[in-house]
MIZAKOL-277540 format. One line per 2 residues: their letters; for each residue x, z negated, y of C-alpha. Coordinates in steps of 0.25 Angstrom, whole numbers, plus 5000, padded with zeros to 4 digits. Layout:
% residues N
A = X:Z:Y  ...
% end
This chain:
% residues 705
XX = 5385:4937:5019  5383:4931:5005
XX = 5391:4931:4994  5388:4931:4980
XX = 5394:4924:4970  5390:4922:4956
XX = 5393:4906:4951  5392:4902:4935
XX = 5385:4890:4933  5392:4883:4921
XX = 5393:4870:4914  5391:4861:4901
XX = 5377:4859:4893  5370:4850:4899
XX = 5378:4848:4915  5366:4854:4922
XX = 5369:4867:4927  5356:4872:4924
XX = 5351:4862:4933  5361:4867:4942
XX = 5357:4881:4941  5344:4879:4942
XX = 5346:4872:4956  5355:4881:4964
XX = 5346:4895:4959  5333:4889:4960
XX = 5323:4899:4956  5332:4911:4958
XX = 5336:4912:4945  5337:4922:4933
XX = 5337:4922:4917  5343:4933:4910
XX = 5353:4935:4898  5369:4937:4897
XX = 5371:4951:4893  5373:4954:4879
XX = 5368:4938:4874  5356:4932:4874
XX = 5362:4919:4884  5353:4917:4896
XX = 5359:4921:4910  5353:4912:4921
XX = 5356:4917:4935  5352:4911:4948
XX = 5354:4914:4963  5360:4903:4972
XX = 5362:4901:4986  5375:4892:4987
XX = 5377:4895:5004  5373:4903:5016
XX = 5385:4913:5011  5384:4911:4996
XX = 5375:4913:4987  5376:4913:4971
XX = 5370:4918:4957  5373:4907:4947
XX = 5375:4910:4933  5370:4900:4924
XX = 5379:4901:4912  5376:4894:4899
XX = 5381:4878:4898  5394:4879:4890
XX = 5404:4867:4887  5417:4875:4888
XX = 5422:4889:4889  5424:4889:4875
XX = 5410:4896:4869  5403:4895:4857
XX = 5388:4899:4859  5384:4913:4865
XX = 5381:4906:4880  5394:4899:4880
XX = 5399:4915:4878  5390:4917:4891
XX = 5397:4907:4899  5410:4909:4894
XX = 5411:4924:4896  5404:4921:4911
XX = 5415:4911:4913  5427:4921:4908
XX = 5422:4932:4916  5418:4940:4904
XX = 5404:4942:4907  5399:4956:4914
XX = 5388:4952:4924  5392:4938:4925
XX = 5405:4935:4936  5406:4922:4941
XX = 5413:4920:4953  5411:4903:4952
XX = 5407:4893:4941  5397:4882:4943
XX = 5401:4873:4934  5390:4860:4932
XX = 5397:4849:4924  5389:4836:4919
XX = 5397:4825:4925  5394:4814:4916
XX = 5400:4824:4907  5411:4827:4915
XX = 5424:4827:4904  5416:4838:4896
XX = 5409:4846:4907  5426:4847:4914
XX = 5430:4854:4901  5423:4867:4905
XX = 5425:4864:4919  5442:4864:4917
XX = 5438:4878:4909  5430:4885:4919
XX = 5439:4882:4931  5451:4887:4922
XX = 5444:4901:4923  5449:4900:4936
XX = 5431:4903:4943  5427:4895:4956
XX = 5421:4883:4949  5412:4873:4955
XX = 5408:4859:4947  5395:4856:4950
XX = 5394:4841:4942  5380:4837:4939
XX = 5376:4824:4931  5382:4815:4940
XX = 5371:4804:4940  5373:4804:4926
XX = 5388:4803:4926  5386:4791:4936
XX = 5376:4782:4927  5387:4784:4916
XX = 5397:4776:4927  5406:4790:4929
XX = 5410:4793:4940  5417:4807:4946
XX = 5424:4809:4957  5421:4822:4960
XX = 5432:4824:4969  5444:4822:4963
XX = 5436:4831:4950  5436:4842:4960
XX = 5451:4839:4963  5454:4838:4948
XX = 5448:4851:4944  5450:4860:4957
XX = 5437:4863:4957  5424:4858:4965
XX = 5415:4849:4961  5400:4844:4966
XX = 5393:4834:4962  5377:4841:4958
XX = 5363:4834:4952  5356:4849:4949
XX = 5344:4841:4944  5341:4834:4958
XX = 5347:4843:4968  5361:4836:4973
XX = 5373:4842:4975  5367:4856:4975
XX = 5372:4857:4990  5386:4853:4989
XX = 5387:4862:4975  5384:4874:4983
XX = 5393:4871:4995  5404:4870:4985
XX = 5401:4884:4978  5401:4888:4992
XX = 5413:4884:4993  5420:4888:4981
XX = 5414:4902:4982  5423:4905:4996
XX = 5435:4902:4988  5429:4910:4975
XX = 5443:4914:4972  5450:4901:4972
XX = 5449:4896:4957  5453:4883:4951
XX = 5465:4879:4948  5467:4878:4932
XX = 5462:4865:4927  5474:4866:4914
XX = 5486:4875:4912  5479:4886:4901
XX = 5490:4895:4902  5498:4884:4895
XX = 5487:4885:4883  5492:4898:4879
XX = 5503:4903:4890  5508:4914:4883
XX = 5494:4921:4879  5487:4917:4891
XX = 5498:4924:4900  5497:4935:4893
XX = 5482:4938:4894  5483:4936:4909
XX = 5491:4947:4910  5480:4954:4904
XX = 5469:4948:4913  5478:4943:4927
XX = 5466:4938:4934  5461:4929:4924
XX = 5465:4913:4923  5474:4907:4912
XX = 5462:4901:4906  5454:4913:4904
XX = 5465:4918:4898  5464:4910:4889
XX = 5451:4913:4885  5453:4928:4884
XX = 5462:4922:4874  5452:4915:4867
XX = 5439:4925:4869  5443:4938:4873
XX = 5435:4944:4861  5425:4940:4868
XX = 5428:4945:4883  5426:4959:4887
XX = 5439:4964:4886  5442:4979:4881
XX = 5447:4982:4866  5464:4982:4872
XX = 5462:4970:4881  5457:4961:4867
XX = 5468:4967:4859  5478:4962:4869
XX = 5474:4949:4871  5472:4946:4855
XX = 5487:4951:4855  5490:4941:4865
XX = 5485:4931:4856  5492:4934:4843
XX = 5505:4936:4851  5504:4922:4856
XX = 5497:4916:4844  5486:4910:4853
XX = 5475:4900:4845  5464:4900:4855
XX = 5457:4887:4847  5472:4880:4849
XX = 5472:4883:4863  5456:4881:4866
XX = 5461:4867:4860  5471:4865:4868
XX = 5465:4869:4882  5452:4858:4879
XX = 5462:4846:4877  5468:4850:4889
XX = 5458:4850:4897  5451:4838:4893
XX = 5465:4832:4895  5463:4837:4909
XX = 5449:4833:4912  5452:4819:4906
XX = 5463:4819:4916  5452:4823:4927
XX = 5441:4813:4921  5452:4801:4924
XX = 5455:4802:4938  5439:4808:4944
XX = 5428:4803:4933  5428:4787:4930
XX = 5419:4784:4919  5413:4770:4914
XX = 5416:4765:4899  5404:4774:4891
XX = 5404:4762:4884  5399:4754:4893
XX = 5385:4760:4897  5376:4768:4888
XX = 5369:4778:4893  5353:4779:4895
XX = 5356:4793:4886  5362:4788:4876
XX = 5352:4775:4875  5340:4784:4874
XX = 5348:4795:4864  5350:4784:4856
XX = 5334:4783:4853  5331:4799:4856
XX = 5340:4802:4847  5337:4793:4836
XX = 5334:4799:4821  5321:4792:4822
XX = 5317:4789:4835  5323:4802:4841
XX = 5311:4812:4833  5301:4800:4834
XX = 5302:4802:4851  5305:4819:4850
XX = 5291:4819:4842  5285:4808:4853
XX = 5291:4817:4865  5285:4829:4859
XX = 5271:4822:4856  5270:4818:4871
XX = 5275:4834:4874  5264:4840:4869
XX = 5254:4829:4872  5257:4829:4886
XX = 5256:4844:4886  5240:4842:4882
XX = 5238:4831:4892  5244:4834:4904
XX = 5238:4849:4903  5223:4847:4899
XX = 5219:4845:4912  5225:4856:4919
XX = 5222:4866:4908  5207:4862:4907
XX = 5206:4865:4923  5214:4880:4920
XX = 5202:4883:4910  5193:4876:4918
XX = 5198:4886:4930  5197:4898:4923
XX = 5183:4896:4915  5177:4894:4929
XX = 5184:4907:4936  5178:4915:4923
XX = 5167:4909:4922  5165:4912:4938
XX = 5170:4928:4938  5160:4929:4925
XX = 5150:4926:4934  5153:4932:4947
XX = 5161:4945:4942  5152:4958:4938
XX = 5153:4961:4922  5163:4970:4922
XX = 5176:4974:4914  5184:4970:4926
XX = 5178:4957:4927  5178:4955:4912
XX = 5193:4958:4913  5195:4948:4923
XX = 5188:4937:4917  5191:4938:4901
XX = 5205:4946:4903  5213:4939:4917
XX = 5204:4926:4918  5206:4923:4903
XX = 5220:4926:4903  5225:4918:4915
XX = 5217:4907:4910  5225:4908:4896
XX = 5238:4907:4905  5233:4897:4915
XX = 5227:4886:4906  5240:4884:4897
XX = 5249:4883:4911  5249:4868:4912
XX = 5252:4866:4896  5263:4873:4899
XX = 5269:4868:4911  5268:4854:4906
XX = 5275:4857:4890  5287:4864:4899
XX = 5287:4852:4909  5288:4841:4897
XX = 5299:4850:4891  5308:4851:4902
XX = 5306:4836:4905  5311:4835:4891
XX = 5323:4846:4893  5326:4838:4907
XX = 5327:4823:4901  5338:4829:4890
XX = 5328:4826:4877  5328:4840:4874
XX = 5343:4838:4870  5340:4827:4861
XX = 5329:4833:4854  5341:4844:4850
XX = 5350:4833:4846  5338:4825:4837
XX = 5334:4836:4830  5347:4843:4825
XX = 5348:4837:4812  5335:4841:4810
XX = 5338:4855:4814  5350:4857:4805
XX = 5341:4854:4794  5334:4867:4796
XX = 5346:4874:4799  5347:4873:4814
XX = 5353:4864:4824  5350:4856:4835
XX = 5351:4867:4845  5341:4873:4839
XX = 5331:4863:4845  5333:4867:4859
XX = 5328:4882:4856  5317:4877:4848
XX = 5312:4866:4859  5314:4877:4869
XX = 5304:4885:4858  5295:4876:4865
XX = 5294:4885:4877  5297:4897:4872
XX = 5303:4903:4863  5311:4916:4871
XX = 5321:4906:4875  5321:4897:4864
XX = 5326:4907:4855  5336:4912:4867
XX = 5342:4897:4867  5346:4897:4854
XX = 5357:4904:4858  5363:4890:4858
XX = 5364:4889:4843  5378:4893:4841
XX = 5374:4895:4825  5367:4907:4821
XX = 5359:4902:4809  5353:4890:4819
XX = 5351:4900:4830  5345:4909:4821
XX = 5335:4898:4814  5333:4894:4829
XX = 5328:4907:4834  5320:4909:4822
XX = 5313:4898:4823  5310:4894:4837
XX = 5298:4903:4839  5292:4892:4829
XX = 5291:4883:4841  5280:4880:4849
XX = 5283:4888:4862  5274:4887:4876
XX = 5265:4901:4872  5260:4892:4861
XX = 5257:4881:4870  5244:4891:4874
XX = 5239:4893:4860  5241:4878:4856
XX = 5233:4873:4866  5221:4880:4866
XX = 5220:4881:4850  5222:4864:4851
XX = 5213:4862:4862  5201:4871:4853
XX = 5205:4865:4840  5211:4852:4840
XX = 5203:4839:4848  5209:4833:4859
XX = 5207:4820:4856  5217:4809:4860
XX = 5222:4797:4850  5226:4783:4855
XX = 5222:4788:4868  5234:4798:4870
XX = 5236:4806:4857  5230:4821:4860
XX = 5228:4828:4846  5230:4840:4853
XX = 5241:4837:4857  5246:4831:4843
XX = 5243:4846:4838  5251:4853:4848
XX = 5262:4845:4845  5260:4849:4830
XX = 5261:4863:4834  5275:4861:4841
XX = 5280:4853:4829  5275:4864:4818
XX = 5281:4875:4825  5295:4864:4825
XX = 5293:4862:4812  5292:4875:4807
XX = 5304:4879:4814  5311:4870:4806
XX = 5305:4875:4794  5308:4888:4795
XX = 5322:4886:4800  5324:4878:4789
XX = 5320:4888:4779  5326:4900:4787
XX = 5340:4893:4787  5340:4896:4772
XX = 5338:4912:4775  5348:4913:4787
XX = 5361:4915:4781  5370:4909:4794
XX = 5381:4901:4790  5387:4894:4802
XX = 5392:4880:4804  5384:4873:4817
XX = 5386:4862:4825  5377:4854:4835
XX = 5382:4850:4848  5372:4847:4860
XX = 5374:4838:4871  5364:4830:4874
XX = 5361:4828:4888  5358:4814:4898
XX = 5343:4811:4898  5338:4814:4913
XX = 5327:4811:4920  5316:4824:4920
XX = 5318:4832:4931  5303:4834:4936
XX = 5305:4847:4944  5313:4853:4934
XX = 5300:4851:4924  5289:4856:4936
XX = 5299:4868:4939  5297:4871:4922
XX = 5283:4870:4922  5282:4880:4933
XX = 5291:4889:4927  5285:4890:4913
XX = 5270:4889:4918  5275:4903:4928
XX = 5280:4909:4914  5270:4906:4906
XX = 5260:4913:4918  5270:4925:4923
XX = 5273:4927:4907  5266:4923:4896
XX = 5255:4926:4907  5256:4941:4908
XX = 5256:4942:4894  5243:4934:4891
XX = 5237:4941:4903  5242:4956:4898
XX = 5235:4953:4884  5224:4945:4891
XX = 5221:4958:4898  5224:4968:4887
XX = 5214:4959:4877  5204:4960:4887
XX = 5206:4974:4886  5205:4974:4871
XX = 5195:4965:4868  5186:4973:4879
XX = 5190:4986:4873  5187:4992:4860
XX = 5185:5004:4851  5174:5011:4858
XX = 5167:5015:4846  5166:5001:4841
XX = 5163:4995:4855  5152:5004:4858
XX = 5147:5002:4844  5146:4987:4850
XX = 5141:4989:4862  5129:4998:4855
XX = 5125:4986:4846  5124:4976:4854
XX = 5116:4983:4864  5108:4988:4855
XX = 5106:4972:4851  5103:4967:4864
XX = 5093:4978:4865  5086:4974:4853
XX = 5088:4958:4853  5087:4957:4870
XX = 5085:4943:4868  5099:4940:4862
XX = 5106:4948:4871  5113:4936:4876
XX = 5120:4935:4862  5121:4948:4859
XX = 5128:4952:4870  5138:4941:4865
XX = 5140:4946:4854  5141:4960:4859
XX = 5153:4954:4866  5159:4949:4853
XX = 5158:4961:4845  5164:4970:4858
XX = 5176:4959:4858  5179:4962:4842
XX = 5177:4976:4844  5187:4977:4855
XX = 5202:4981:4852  5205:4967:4851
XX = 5193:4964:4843  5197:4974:4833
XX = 5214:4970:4833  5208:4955:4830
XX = 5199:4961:4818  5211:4970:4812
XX = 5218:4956:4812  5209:4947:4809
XX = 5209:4947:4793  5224:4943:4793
XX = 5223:4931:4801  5207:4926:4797
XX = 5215:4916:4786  5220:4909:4797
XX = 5205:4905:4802  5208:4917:4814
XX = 5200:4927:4821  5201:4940:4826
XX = 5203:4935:4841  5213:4927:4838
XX = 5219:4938:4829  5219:4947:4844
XX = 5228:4932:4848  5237:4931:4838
XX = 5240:4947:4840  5242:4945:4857
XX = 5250:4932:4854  5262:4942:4849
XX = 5265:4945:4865  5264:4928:4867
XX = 5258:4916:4861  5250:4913:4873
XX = 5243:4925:4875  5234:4919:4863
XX = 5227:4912:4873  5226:4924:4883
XX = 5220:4931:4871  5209:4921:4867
XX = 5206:4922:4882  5204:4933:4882
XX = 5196:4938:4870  5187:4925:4871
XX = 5184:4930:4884  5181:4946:4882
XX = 5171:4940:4871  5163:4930:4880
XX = 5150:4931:4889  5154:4928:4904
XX = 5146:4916:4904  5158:4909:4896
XX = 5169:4914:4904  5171:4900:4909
XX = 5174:4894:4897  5186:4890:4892
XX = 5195:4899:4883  5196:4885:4875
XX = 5180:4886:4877  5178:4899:4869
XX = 5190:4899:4858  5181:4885:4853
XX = 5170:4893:4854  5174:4904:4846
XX = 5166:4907:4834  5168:4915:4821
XX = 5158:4925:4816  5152:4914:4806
XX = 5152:4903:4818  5162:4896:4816
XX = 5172:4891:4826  5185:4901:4828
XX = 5193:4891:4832  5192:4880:4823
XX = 5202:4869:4817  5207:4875:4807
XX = 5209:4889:4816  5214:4882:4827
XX = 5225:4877:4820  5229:4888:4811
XX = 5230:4896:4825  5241:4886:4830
XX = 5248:4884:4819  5250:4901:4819
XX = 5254:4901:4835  5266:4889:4832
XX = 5272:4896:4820  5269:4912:4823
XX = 5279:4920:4831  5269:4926:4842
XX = 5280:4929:4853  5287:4945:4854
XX = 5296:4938:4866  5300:4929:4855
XX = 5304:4941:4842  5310:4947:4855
XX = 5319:4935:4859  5323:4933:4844
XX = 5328:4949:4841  5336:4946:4853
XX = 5343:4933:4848  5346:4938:4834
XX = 5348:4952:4838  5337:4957:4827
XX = 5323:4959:4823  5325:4955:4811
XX = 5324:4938:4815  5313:4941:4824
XX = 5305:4947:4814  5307:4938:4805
XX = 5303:4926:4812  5289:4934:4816
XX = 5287:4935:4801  5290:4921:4797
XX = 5283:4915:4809  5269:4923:4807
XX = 5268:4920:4794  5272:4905:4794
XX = 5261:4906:4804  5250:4913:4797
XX = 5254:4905:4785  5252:4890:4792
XX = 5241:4896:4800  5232:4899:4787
XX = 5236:4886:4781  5232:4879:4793
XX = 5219:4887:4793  5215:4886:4779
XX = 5220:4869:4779  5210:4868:4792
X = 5199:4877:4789
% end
């Protein structure tokens, strides 16, 4: 038979535990949230042994059992046994060697709380090319628990670490012995709060002591233990004092006798040598503007091939059904509604993929940190800190979790700022509408040899969209009245080699999202546009259909053209025609059309689906004989009523200056209600983003035009 137990992954910032986590679940894992906060819960399914298996809870990085932000309250109440769902019947704790005197602060705690622990130490390599040395046995025999030696990133040590949980979980009652005396803390109070709660360890009393506001204890049970404390004058930020310097008195003690370590003196680190010039005032912005040049410059490179051979795929597949599939309305609806819309979600794959790829690269080597730390000085001058760079960098992608991660901003005015202006940035359903808007108006020339202009103007795109979140922050810091005193503290961590698997396992996963999510969506409006740009008001479209017959009849010789535009006038009397028209006078000052009206209307669902919608209504208006063009092919086509080109400079540009700044996401207004608990921030940021949008977008236009 096998039993089930449930194991907390734990651990400092930065020690590798997701690493960890990642490898002993594999695939088999699970993202939800914590009731009652919005904290991510990451659950995954591990088989230790033959007779054991676990679910491992990842719990949020924390660097003692003292919280201050909302997913140290997670861990903590996890930790303290205070959490409904949650029971843990060991704790996983992954500690950074080279590191070792911090990370052994929440160590001592957690093994006070008297659970089955396992150190799993990760960072070993690293802890070696500083000169320190552990000797993992006497640790072991110094702290009373077990300790195994892991390298998560490369595989080792993954064997031994589940033998030892095997181990560990057939004596899951024996706990640790206590790693210092808490009762003589506060003797008196802590005695008399486990006559209340007998089961409980002398240090989780303590905490009761401390928190029990925050436990889930009934109305009686909190007036008894306040009572406690006033009768034995107990000063929980004396005591929390007190307990620290002893246990760095203890873990020195530890350090001495299993950790010898070479004079930090004598050998700088290849870390701090390159921080030195990273990190520079001057240098440090001059090489972030030089990464992010190469970024999106290696994103128009590496993926011009492959995307050129997706179109060239699906023009040929068109242009073949055209030709072999009888005219029907189920053949039309194969080939202007699926065929167009899988070929609006295939041909952006590989632009995808390889933006994601570069970003974890940079997210693996530990730049992404540094970029935090460069820019906060910046940052507070618009009122937000350098936290606030990781949620905005994270916008990037998308930003749903962006907005969720900023979570980590313990003050409420940054946080808020945050959240209000991440949407600004850049995110991947942009990435669609960026590129096909360049590749129709901007040349693709190269300077010097390597230079791409397109490139150059998607990097433009991304730095208006940062540039404007700075703006408004700056100016909505003036309207937010949150006064409360913040503080930046970010560990930075070791440079590393790129883990290569890690990036191609990213890659896969956000290409299978973009397809398995963003894809039913565009395929859903695909269909349904096809339905609407087919369909019409019956009056109308028999008044068409009577015309041009009537043409053809009379002018037989034209019929080649008139039945061309019998197609156009059928597509603008359609339900989409006629939504585009009703909408069209609001948005001709920004040099825009009634078809891409009918886009800027489906973007609302997601931003890519403008491609999806182009596809599609380029499509339902065209003769089969062009089915195997390019979508590319018939936007640059794409004519006005007086001749002249839909999609010209100064359109073109106005049209992606309006996708960076407006706020076309409903996931996103969703994501922020449920942050700030109101409509009333959501809303607002729809109104201040549409019409910073339409305003840019019609100077743009009339600059251009």
């Amino acid at each position: 038979m096998i039993k089930k137990i449930n194991i907390a992954l734990v651990g400092n910032p930065n020690s590798g535990k997701s690493s960890l986590f990642n490898v002993l679940t594999g695939l088999n894992q699970k993202v939800g949230n914590f009731p009652g906060v919005t904290v991510d819960k990451k659950t995954g399914q591990c088989t230790i042994s033959e007779t054991l298996s676990a679910t491992l809870i990842d719990l949020p990085g924390t660097y003692s059992l003292y919280p201050k932000r909302a997913d140290e309250w997670v861990a903590y109440k996890v930790l303290l046994q205070q959490d409904d769902d949650i029971k843990p019947d060991m704790v996983l704790l992954v500690a950074d060697a080279s590191n070792l005197k911090r990370n052994l602060l929440f160590c001592s705690q957690i093994i006070d709380l008297k659970i089955p622990v396992v150190l799993a130490l990760s960072m070993m390599d690293l802890a070696g090319n500083k000169g320190t040395q552990i000797d993992l046995a006497g640790l072991e025999r110094e702290l009373g628990v077990p300790v195994v030696s892991i390298n998560p990133r490369k595989g080792k040590g993954i064997p031994q670490l589940k033998k030892i949980i095997d181990q560990t979980a057939a004596h899951i009652t024996a706990a640790p012995r206590e790693f210092i005396n808490n009762a003589e803390l506060a003797e008196s109070p802590v005695f008399a709060v486990k006559k209340l709660f007998p089961s409980i360890s002398d240090y989780t009393a303590l905490h009761y002591l401390i928190n029990h506001e925050h436990f889930k204890l009934g109305h009686s049970m909190q007036d008894r233990i306040e009572a406690i404390e006033q009768e034995n004058n107990f000063n929980p930020t004396r005591t929390q004092a007190e307990e620290i310097m002893q246990r760095y008195g203890r873990i020195k003690q530890i350090m001495q006798v299993t950790v010898v370590e070479n004079d930090p003196l004598k050998k700088a680190l290849f870390t701090e040598k390159l921080d030195n010039i990273l990190l520079d005032r001057k240098w440090g912005y001059l090489i972030l503007l030089a990464v992010l040049f190469l970024l999106f410059q290696s994103v128009f490179w590496i993926a011009h091939y492959p995307m050129d051979a997706i179109e060239w795929i699906f023009g040929k597949l068109s242009g073949f059904l055209s030709s072999t599939l009888p005219d029907t309305w189920w053949s039309d609806l194969l080939i202007n509604g699926v065929i167009a819309g899988l070929s609006g979600i295939m041909v952006f794959i590989p632009q995808i993929m390889i933006l994601f790829g570069l970003i974890t690269l940079l997210e693996d080597t530990g730049y992404m940190a540094r970029i935090s730390f460069l820019t906060d000085k910046l940052m507070r001058k618009v009122g937000l800190n350098g936290k606030s760079v990781m949620p905005m960098i994270s916008g990037f992608a998308c930003a749903v979790p962006a907005i969720m991660s900023a979570r980590n901003i313990e003050n409420r005015k940054e946080r808020l700022l945050t959240i209000m202006v991440t949407p600004l940035m850049s995110c991947s359903a942009r990435l669609p509408v960026y590129t096909i808007l360049i590749a129709l108006v901007i040349p693709s020339k190269l300077y010097f040899g390597f230079i791409s202009v397109q490139g150059l103007v998607m990097m433009a795109l991304y730095l208006l969209g940062t540039v404007m979140a700075l703006i408004v922050a700056y100016v909505m810091k003036w309207f937010i009245k949150i006064k409360e005193k913040s503080f930046f503290i970010l560990e930075l961590p070791v440079y590393r080699a790129p883990r290569w698997k890690n990036a191609l396992t990213t890659m896969i996963e956000k290409a299978k999202i973009f397809v398995f999510q963003a894809g039913k969506i565009i395929m859903v409006i695909s269909l349904l546009l096809w339905v609407l740009s087919t369909f019409g008001p019956a009056k109308n479209m028999a008044a068409v259909t009577t015309k041009y017959d009537q043409l053809v009849r009379q002018n037989p010789q034209w019929a080649t053209e008139l039945n061309r535009e019998r197609k156009t006038a059928l597509l603008q009397n359609s339900f989409a025609g006629t939504l585009g028209k009703f909408i069209e006078p609001a948005i001709r000052p920004l040099g825009y059309d009634w078809k891409i009206g009918i886009a800027l209307v489906t973007s609302f669902a997601a931003r890519e689906v403008f491609v999806g919608t182009m596809a599609t209504l380029y499509s339902v208006g065209e003769d089969a004989s062009d089915n195997s063009s390019t979508l590319r092919q018939k936007m640059n086509a794409a004519v006005r009523s007086d001749g002249t080109k839909v999609y010209n400079l100064a359109t073109g540009l106005s049209l992606l200056v309006f996708y960076v700044l407006a706020m076309q996401c409903m996931s996103t207004m969703a994501v922020v209600k449920r942050e700030t608990r109101s409509w009333k921030w959501p809303l607002i940021q729809l109104a201040y983003m549409t019409g910073l949008a339409y305003l840019l977008s019609w100077g743009i236009y009339t600059m251009f035009i």
